[in-house]
Every structure is written in structure tokens, then in C-alpha cells.
NUPATOR-271878 format. One record per residue (C-alpha): residue number from 1; x negated, y, z. Coordinates in nm, 2 decimals. Layout:
% residues N
+-----+--------+--------+--------+
: pos :     px :     py :     pz :
+-----+--------+--------+--------+
: NUM :      X :      Y :      Z :
...
+-----+--------+--------+--------+
***
This chain:
% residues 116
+-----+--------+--------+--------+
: pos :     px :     py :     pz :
+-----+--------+--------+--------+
:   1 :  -1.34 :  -4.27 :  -7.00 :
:   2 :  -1.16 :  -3.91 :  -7.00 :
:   3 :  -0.80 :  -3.93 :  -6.90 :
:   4 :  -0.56 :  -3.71 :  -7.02 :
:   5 :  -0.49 :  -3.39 :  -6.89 :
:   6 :  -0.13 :  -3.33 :  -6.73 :
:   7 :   0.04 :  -3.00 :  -6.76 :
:   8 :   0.35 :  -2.87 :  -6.56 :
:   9 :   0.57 :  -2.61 :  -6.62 :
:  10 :   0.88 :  -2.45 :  -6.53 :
:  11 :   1.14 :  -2.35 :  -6.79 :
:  12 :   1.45 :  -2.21 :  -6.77 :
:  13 :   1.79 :  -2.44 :  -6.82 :
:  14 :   1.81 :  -2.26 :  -7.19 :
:  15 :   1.47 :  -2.36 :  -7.27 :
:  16 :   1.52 :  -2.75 :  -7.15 :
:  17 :   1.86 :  -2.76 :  -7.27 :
:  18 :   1.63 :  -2.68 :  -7.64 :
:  19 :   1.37 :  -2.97 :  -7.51 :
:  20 :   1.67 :  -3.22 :  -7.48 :
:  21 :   1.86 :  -3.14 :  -7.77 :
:  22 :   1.53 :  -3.13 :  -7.99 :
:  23 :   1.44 :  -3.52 :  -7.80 :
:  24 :   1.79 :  -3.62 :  -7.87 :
:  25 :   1.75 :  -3.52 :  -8.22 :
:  26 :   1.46 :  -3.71 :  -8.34 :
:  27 :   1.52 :  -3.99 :  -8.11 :
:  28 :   1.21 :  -3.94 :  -7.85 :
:  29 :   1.13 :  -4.15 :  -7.51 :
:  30 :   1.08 :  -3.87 :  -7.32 :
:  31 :   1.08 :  -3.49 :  -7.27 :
:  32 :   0.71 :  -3.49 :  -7.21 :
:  33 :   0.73 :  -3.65 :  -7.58 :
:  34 :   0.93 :  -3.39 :  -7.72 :
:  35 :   0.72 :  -3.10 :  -7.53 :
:  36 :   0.43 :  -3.24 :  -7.65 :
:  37 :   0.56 :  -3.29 :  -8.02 :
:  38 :   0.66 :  -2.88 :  -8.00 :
:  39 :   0.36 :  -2.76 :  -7.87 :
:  40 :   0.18 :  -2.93 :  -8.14 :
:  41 :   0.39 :  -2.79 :  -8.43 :
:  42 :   0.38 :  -2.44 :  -8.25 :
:  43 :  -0.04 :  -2.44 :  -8.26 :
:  44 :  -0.07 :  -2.55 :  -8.61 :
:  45 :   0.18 :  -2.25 :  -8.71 :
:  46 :  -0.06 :  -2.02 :  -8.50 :
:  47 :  -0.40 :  -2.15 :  -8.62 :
:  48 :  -0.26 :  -2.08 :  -9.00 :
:  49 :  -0.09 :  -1.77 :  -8.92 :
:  50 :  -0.41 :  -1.55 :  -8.89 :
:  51 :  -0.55 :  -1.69 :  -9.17 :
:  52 :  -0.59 :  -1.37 :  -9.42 :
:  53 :  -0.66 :  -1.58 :  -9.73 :
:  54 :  -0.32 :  -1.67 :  -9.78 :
:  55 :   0.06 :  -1.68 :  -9.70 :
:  56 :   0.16 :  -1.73 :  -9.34 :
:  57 :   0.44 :  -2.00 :  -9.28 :
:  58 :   0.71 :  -1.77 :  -9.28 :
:  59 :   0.60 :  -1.55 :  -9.60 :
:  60 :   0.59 :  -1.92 :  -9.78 :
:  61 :   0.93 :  -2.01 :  -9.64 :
:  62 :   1.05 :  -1.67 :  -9.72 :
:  63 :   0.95 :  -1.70 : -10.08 :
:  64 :   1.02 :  -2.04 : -10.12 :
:  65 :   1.43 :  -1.95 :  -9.97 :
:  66 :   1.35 :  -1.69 : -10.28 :
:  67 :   1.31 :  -1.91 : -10.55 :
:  68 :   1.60 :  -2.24 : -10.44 :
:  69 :   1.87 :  -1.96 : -10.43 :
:  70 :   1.80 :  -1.77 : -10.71 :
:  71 :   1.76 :  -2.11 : -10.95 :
:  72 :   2.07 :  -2.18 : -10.76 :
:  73 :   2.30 :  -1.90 : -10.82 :
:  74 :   2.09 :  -1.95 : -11.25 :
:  75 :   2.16 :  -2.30 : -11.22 :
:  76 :   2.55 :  -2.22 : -11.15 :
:  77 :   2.57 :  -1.93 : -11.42 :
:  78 :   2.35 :  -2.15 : -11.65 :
:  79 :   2.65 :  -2.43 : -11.58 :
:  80 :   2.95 :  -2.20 : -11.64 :
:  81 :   2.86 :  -2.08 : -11.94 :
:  82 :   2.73 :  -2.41 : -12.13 :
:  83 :   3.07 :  -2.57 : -12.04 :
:  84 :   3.26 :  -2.23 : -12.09 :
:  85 :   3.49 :  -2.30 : -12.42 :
:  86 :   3.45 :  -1.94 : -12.54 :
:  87 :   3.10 :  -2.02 : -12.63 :
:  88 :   2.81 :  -1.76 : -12.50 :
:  89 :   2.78 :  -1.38 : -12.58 :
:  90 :   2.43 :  -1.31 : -12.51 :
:  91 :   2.45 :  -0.93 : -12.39 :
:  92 :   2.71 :  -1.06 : -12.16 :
:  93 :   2.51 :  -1.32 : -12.06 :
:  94 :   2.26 :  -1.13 : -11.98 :
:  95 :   2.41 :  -0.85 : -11.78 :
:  96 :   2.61 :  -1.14 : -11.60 :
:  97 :   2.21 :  -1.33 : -11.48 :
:  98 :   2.13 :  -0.97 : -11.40 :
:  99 :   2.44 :  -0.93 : -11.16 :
: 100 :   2.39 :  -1.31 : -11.03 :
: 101 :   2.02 :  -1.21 : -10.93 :
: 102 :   2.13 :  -0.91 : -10.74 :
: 103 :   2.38 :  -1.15 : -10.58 :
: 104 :   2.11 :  -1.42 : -10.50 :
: 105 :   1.88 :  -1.12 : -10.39 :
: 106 :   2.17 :  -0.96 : -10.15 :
: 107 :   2.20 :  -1.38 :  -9.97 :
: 108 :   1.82 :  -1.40 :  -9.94 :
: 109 :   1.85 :  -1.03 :  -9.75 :
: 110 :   2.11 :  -1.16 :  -9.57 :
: 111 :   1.98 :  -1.50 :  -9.47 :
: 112 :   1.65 :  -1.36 :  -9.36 :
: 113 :   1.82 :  -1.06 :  -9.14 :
: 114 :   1.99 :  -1.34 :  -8.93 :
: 115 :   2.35 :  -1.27 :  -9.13 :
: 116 :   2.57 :  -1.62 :  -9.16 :
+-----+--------+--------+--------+
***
């Protein structure tokens, strides 16, 4: 019967203080647990990362942040002007998704640069 392999590593405090708080979070037994729960994750985003037939994780992410805030920031003009008493002017309406689209567009840039 094959046992299971052990693997020991150093880290730096930064780097276990990320093991513990990622344990703590989703109530592990153990930090070997948690490392091993990480490493897992982190292979299966590198064996689909090289894959040239489609989107890599982040590119889906990345367009998938593209799409919620942009319905979003529709959903909200869509909202505002359906309960709006002044009724709807379609040219305005229309420049007005424009402008909210360059808003949404200008959040994505900024969410993706690292920008809170």
C-alpha cells in the first residue's frame, strides 16, 4: 500500500499568516489542510492556464467583472428612468446608457488596475 508523500517547507510569517487566515476562514483542522487545499486550487489554475483553446481564468473573470457591472450600472439607469415621473426621452436616454457604459467601463479599468 503506497503511503502518502510528506512535503515540508519554509514560508515566511506573511505567507503563514495567509495559511491561517485562509484555514480560519473556511473552517479547516489543520494548516497542512489548508496548504493542501491551496496547492490544489493553484495547479488546476495552472493546468488550464496554457490551454490555447480558450480563456484563461483570469480573462473569464475579467470578462465576466465586464458584463455584472455593466448590467449593473443598465440595471440602475434602466430603474431610474421607468420610475422617473417625467416619463422617458429616448435621445436622452440614450446618450445617458452611453455615459453610464463609459462609467461602468472606467470601474472595470479601475477594478482590474488594483484601484479601490
Amino acid at each position: 500500500m503506497a503511503r502518502n508523500q510528506v512535503i515540508q517547507v519554509t514560508c515566511s510569517p506573511e505567507l503563514y499568516s495567509n495559511v491561517v487566515n485562509y484555514k480560519n476562514s473556511k473552517n479547516l483542522s489543520s494548516d497542512a489542510e489548508a496548504v493542501r487545499e491551496l496547492t490544489l486550487f493553484a495547479l488546476r489554475l495552472l493546468a488550464h492556464s496554457d490551454n490555447d483553446e480558450g480563456l484563461s481564468t483570469r480573462e473569464l473573470m475579467e470578462t465576466i467583472l465586464t458584463y455584472v457591472v455593466k448590467n449593473q450600472y443598465t440595471s440602475s439607469l434602466v430603474h431610474y428612468q421607468t420610475f422617473n415621473e417625467g416619463g422617458v426621452d429616448l435621445n436622452k436616454a440614450s446618450a445617458k446608457h452611453k455615459d453610464v457604459i463609459e462609467k461602468a467601463e472606467y470601474k472595470i479599468a479601475q477594478i482590474l488596475n488594483g484601484v479601490k
